[in-house]
N, C-alpha and C positions, 0 to 999 in steps of 0.2 A: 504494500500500500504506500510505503512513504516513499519507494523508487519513483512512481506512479506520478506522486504529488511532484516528487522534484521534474520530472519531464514534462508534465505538464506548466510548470514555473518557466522552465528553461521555453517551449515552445509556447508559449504565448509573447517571450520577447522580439517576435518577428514571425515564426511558423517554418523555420527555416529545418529543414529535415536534417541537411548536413550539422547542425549546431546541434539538433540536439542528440544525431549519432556521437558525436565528437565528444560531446558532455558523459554519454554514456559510458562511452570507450576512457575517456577521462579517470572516470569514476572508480571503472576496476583496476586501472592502473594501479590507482592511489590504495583501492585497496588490495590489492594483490604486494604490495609494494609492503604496505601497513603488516601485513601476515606474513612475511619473507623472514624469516629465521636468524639470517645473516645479519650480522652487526654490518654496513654499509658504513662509510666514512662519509659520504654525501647524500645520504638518505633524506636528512631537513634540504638539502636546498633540490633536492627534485621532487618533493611534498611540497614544500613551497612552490616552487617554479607549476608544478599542477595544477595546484588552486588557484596562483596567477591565471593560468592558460583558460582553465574550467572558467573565470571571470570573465578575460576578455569574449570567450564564445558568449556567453550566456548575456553578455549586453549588446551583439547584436552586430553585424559588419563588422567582423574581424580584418585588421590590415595582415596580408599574406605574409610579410617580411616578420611581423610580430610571430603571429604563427610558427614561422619556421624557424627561429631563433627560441624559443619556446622550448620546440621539438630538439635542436641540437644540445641545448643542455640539461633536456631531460637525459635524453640517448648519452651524454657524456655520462651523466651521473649515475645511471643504470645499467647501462647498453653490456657490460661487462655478463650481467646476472642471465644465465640465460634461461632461468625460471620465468624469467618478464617479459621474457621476448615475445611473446607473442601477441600481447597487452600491448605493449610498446608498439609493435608492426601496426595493430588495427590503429593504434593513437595517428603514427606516420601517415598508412593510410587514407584517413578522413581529415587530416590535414592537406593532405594530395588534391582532395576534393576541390579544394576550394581556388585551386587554380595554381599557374608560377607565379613567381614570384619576378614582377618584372628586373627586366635587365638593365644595368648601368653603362652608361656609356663610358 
């Protein structure tokens, strides 16, 4: 029930499907991540950098470059654990979604 509530919180801030896959995929990260046995040396700042990410989707028009700077230092912080990889992948994934990230000249 209270998954339910939170998805329906997150899609009403626009109806955006990819936000609130993304919040989902978010979500087990953080807690797949919370249940992981291993003492991590960077476990607060990819719990933090999470709950950042799960914010900016959930307020709606994420900028892609945000996104994806998000994504590389969750993946630094984790990327090692291969328990999470697969949490991680769908996270990469549905950030994939959302487009590149343009080019710099």
């Amino acid at each position: 029930m209270e998954q339910r509530q939170k998805h329906r919180r997150v899609a009403g801030a626009g109806d955006d499907p990819r936000a609130v896959a993304l919040c989902g995929a978010v979500a087990r990260l953080r807690r797949e991540l919370a249940l992981h046995p291993a003492e991590l040396p960077d476990r607060a700042a990819a719990d933090d950098e999470l709950a950042a990410l799960h914010a900016l989707v959930s307020a709606g028009d994420p900028e892609v470059p945000r996104l994806r700077r998000s994504l590389l230092l969750i993946a630094g912080a984790v990327g090692s654990v291969s328990a999470l990889a697969p949490a991680l992948a769908d996270v990469r994934d549905l950030i994939g979604m959302y487009g590149e990230a343009p080019r710099r000249i």
